[in-house]
Backbone as XML, in Angstrom:
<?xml version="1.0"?>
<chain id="A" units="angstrom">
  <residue number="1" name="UNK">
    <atom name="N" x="91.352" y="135.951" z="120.930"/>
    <atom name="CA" x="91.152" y="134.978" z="119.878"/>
    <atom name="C" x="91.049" y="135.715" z="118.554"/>
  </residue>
  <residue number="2" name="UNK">
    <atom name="N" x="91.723" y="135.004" z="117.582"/>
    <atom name="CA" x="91.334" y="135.788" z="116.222"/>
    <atom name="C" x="91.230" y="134.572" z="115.417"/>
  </residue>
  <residue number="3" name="UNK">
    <atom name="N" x="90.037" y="134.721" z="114.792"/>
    <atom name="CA" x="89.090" y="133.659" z="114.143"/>
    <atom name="C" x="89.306" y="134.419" z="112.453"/>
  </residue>
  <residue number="4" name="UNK">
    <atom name="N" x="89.626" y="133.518" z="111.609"/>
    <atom name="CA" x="89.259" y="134.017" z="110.276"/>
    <atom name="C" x="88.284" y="133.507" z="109.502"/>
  </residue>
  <residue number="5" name="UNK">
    <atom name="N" x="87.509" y="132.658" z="110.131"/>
    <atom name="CA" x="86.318" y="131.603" z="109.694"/>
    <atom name="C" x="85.398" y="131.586" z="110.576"/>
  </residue>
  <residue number="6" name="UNK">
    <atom name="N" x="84.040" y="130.733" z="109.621"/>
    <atom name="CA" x="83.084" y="130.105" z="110.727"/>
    <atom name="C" x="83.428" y="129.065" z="111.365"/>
  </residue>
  <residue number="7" name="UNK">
    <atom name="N" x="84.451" y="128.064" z="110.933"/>
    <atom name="CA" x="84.656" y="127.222" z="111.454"/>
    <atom name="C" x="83.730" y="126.280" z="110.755"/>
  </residue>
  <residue number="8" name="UNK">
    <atom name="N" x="82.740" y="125.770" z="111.607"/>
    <atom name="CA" x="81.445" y="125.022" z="110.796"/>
    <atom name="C" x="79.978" y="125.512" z="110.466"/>
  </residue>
  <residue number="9" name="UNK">
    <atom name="N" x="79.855" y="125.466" z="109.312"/>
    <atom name="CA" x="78.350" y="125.371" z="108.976"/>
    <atom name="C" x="77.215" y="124.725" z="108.962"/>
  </residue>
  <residue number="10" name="UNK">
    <atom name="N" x="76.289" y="125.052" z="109.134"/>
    <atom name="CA" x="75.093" y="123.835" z="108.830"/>
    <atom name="C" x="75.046" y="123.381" z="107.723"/>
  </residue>
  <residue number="11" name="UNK">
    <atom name="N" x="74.880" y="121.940" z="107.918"/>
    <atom name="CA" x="74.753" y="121.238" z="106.695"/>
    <atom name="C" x="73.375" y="120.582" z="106.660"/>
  </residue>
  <residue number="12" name="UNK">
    <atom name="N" x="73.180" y="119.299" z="105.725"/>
    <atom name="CA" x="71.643" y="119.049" z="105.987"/>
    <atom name="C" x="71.004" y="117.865" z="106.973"/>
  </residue>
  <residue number="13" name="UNK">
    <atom name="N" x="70.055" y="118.643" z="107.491"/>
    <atom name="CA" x="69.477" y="118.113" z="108.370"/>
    <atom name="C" x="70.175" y="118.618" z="109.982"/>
  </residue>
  <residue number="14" name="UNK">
    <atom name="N" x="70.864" y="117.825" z="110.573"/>
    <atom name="CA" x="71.286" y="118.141" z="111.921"/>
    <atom name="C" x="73.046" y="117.862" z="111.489"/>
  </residue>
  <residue number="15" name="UNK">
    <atom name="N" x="73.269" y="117.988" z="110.681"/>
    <atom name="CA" x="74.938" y="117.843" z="109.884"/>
    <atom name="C" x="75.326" y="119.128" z="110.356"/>
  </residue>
  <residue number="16" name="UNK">
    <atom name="N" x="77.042" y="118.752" z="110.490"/>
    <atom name="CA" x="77.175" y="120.278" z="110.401"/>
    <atom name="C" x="78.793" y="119.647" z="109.081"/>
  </residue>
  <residue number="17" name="UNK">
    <atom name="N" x="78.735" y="120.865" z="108.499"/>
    <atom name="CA" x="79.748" y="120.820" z="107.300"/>
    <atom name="C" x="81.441" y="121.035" z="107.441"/>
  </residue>
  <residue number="18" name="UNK">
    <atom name="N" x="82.141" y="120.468" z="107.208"/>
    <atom name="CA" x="83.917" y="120.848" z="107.950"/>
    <atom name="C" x="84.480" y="121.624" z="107.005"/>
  </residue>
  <residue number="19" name="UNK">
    <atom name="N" x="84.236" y="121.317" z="105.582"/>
    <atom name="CA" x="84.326" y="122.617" z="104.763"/>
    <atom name="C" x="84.339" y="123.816" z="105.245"/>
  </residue>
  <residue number="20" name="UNK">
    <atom name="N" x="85.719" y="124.549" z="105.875"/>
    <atom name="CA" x="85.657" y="125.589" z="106.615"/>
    <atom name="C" x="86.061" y="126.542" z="105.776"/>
  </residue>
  <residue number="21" name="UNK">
    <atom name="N" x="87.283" y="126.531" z="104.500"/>
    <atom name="CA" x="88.104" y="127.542" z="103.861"/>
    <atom name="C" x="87.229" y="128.030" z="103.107"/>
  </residue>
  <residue number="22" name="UNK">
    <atom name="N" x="86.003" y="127.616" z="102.469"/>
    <atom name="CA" x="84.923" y="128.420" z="101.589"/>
    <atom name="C" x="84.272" y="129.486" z="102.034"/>
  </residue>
  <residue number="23" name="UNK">
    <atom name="N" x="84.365" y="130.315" z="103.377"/>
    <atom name="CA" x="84.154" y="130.962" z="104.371"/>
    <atom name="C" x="84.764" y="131.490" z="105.506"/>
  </residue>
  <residue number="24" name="UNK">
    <atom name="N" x="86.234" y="131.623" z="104.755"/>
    <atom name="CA" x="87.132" y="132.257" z="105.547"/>
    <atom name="C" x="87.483" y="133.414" z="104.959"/>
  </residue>
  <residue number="25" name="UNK">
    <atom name="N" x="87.814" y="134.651" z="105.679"/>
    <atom name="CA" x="88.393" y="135.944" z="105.184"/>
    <atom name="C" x="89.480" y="136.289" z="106.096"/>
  </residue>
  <residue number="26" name="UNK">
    <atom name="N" x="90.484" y="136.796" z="105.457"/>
    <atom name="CA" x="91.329" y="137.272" z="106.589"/>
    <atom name="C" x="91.389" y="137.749" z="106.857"/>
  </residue>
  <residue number="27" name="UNK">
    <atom name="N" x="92.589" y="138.120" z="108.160"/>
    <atom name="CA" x="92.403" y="139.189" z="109.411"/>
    <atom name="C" x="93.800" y="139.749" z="109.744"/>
  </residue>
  <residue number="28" name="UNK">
    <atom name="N" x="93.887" y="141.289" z="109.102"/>
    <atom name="CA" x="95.189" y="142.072" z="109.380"/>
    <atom name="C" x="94.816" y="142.770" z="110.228"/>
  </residue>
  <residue number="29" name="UNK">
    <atom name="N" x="96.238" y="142.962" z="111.162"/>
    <atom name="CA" x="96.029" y="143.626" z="112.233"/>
    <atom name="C" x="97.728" y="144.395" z="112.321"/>
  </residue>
  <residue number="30" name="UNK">
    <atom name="N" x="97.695" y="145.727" z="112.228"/>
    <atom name="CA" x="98.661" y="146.757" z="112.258"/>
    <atom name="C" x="99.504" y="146.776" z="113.244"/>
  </residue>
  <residue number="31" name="UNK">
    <atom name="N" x="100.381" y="147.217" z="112.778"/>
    <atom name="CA" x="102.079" y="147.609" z="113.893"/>
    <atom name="C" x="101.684" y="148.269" z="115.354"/>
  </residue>
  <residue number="32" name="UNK">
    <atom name="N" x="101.875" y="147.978" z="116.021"/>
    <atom name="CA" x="101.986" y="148.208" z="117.961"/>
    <atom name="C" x="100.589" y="148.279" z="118.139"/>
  </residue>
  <residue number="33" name="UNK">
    <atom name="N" x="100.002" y="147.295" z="117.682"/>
    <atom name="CA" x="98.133" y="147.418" z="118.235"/>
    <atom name="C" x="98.694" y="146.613" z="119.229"/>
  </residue>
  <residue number="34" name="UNK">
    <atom name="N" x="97.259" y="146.858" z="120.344"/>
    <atom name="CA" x="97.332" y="146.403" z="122.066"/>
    <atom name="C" x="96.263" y="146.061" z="121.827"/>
  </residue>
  <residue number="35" name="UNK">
    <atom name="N" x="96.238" y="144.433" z="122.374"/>
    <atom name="CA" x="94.713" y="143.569" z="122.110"/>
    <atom name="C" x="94.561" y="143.170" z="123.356"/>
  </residue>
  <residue number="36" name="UNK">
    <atom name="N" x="93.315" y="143.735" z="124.249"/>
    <atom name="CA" x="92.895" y="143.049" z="125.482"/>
    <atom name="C" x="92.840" y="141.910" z="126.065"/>
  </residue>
  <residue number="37" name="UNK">
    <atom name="N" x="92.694" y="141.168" z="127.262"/>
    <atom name="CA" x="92.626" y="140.048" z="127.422"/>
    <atom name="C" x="90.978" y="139.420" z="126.953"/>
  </residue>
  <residue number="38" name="UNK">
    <atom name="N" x="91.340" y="138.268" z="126.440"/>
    <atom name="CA" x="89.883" y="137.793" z="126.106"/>
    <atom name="C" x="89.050" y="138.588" z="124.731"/>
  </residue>
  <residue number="39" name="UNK">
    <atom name="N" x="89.904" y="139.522" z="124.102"/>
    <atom name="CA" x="89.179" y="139.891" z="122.987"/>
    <atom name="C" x="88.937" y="139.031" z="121.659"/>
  </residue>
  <residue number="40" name="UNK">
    <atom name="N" x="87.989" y="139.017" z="121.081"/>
    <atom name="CA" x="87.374" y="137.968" z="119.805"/>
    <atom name="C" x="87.688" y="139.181" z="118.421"/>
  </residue>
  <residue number="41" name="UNK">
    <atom name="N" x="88.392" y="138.510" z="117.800"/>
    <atom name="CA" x="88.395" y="139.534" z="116.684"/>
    <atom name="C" x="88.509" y="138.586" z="115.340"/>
  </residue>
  <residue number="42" name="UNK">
    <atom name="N" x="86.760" y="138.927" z="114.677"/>
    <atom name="CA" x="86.475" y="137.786" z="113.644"/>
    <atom name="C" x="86.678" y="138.323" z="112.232"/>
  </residue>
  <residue number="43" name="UNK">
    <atom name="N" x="86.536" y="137.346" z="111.537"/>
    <atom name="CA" x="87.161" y="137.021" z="110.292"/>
    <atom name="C" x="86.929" y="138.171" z="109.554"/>
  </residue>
  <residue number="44" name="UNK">
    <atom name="N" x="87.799" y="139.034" z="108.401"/>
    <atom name="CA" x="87.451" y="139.966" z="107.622"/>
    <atom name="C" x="87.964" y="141.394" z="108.338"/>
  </residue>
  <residue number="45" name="UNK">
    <atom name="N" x="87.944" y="140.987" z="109.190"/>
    <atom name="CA" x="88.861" y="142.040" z="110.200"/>
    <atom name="C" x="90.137" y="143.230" z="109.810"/>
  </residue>
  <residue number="46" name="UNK">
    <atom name="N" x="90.285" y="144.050" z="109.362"/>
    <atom name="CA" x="91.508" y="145.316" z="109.240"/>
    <atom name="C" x="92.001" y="145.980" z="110.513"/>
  </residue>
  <residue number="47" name="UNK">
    <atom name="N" x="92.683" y="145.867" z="111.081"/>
    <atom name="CA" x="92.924" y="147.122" z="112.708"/>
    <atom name="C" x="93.913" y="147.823" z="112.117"/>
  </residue>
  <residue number="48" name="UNK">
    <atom name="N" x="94.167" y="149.186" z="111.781"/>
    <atom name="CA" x="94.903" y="149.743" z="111.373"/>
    <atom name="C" x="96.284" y="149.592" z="112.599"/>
  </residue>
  <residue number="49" name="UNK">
    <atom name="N" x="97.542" y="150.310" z="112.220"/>
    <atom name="CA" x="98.473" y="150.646" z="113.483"/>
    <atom name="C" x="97.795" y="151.469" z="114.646"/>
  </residue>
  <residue number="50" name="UNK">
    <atom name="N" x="98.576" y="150.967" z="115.540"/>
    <atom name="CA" x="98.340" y="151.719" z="116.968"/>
    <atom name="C" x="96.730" y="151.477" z="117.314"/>
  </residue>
  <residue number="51" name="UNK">
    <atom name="N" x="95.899" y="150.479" z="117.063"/>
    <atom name="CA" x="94.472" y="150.548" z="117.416"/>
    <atom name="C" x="94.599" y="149.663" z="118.822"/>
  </residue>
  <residue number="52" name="UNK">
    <atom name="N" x="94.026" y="150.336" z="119.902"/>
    <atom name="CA" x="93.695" y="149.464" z="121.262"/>
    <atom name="C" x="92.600" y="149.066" z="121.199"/>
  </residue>
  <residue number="53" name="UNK">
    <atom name="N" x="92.199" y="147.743" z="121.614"/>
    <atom name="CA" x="91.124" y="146.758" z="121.988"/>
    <atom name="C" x="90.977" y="146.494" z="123.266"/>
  </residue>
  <residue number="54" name="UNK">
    <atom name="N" x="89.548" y="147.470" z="123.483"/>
    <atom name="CA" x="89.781" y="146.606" z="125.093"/>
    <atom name="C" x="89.590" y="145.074" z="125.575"/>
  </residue>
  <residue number="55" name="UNK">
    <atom name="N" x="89.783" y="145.224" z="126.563"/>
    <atom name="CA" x="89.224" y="143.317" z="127.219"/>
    <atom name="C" x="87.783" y="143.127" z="126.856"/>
  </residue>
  <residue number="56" name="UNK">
    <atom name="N" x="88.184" y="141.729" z="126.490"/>
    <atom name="CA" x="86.569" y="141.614" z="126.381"/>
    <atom name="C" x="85.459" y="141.775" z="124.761"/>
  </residue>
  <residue number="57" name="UNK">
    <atom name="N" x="86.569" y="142.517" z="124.184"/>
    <atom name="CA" x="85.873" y="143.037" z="123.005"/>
    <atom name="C" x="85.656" y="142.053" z="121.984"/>
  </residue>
  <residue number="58" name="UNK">
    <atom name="N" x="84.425" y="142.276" z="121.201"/>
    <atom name="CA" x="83.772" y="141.290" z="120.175"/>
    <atom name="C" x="84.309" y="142.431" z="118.648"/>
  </residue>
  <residue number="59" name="UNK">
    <atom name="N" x="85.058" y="142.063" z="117.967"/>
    <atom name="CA" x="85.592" y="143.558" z="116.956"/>
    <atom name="C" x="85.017" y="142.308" z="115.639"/>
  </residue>
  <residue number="60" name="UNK">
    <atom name="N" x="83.970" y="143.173" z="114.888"/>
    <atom name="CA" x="83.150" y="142.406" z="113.953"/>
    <atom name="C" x="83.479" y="143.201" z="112.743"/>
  </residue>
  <residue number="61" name="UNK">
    <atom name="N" x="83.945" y="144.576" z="113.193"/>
    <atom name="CA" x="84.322" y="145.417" z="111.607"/>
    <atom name="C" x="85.639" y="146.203" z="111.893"/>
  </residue>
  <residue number="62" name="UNK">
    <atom name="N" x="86.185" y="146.378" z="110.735"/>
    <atom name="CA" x="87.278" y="147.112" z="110.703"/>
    <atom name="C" x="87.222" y="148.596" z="111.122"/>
  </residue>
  <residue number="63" name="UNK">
    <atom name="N" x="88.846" y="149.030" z="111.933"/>
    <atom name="CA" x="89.236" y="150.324" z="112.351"/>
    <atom name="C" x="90.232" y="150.971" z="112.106"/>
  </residue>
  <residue number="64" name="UNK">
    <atom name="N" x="90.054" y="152.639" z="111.979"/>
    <atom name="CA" x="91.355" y="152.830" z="111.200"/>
    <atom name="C" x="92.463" y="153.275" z="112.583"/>
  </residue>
  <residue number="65" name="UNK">
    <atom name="N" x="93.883" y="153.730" z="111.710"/>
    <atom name="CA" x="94.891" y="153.734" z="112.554"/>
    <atom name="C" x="94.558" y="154.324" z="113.861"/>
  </residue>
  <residue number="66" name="UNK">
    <atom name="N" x="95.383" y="154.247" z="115.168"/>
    <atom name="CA" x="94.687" y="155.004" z="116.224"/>
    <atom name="C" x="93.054" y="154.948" z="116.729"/>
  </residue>
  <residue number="67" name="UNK">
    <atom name="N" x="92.589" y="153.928" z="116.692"/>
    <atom name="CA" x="91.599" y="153.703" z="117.112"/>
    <atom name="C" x="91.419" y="153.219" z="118.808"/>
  </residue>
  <residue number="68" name="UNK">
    <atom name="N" x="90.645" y="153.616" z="119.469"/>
    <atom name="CA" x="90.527" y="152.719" z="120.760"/>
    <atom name="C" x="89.023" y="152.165" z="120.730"/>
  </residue>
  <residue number="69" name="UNK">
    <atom name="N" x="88.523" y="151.016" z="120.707"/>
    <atom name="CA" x="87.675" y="150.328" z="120.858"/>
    <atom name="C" x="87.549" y="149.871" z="121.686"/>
  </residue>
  <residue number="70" name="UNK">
    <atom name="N" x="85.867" y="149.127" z="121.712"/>
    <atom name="CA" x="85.826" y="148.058" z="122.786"/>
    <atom name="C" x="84.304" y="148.020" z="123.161"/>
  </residue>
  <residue number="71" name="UNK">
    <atom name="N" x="84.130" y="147.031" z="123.675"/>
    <atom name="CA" x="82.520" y="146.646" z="123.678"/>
    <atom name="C" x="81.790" y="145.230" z="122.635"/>
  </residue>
  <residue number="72" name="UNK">
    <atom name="N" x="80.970" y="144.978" z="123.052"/>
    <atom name="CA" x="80.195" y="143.893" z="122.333"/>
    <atom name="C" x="78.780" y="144.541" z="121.307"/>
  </residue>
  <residue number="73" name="UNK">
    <atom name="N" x="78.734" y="144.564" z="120.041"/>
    <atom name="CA" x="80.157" y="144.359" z="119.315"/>
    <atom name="C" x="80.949" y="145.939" z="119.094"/>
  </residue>
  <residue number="74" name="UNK">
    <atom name="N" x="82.123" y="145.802" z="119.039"/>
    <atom name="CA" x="83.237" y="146.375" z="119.287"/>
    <atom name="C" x="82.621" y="148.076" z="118.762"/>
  </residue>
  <residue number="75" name="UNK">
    <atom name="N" x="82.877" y="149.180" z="119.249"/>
    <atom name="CA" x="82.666" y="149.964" z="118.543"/>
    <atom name="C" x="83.735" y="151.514" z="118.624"/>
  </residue>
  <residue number="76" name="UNK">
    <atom name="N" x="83.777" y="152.187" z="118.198"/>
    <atom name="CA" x="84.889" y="153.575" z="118.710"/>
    <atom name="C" x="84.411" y="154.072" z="119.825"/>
  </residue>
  <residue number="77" name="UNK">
    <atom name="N" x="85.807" y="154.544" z="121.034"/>
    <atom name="CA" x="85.644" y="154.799" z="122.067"/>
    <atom name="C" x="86.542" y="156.429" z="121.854"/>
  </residue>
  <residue number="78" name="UNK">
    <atom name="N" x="87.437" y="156.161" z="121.091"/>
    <atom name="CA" x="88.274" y="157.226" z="121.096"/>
    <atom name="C" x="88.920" y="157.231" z="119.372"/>
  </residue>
  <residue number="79" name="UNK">
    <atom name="N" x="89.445" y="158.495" z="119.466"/>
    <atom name="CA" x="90.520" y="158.525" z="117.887"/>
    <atom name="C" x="91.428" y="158.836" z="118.200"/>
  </residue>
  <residue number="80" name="UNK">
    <atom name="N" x="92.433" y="158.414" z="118.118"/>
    <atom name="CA" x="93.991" y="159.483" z="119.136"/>
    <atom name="C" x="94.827" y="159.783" z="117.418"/>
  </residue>
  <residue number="81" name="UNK">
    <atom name="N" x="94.054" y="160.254" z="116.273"/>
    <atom name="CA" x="94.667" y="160.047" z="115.372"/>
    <atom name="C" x="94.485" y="161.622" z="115.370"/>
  </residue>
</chain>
């Protein structure tokens, strides 16, 4: 999944707000990256080229080229740079 938003916010009381684009950032992701099954990769996001994601992974901050990640939340496993 790659999310570039919250989606919804709280609004007041037990509201929730649909105003979603006031809280969106986007999400680049580089030439021959390999994204696991089931990985979440949220809004604000950079993956340089060649970065692997494993399964499963929650990727909350950006990585540079050649990265291998993975984990909740996502962190460096390797540099093959």
């Amino acid at each position: 999944m790659i999310l570039d938003n919250d989606f919804h916010i709280p609004g007041e009381g037990f509201a929730w707000e649909t105003e979603y684009s006031s809280n969106s950032r986007p999400v680049s992701i580089g030439r021959g990256c390999f994204i696991g099954a089931r990985a979440i990769i949220l809004k604000g996001v950079t993956l340089g080229d060649k970065v692997v994601v494993g399964a499963g992974a929650v990727v909350t901050r950006s990585f540079p080229s050649g990265s291998v990640i993975g984990g909740n939340p996502a962190g460096l496993l390797q540099n093959r740079v």
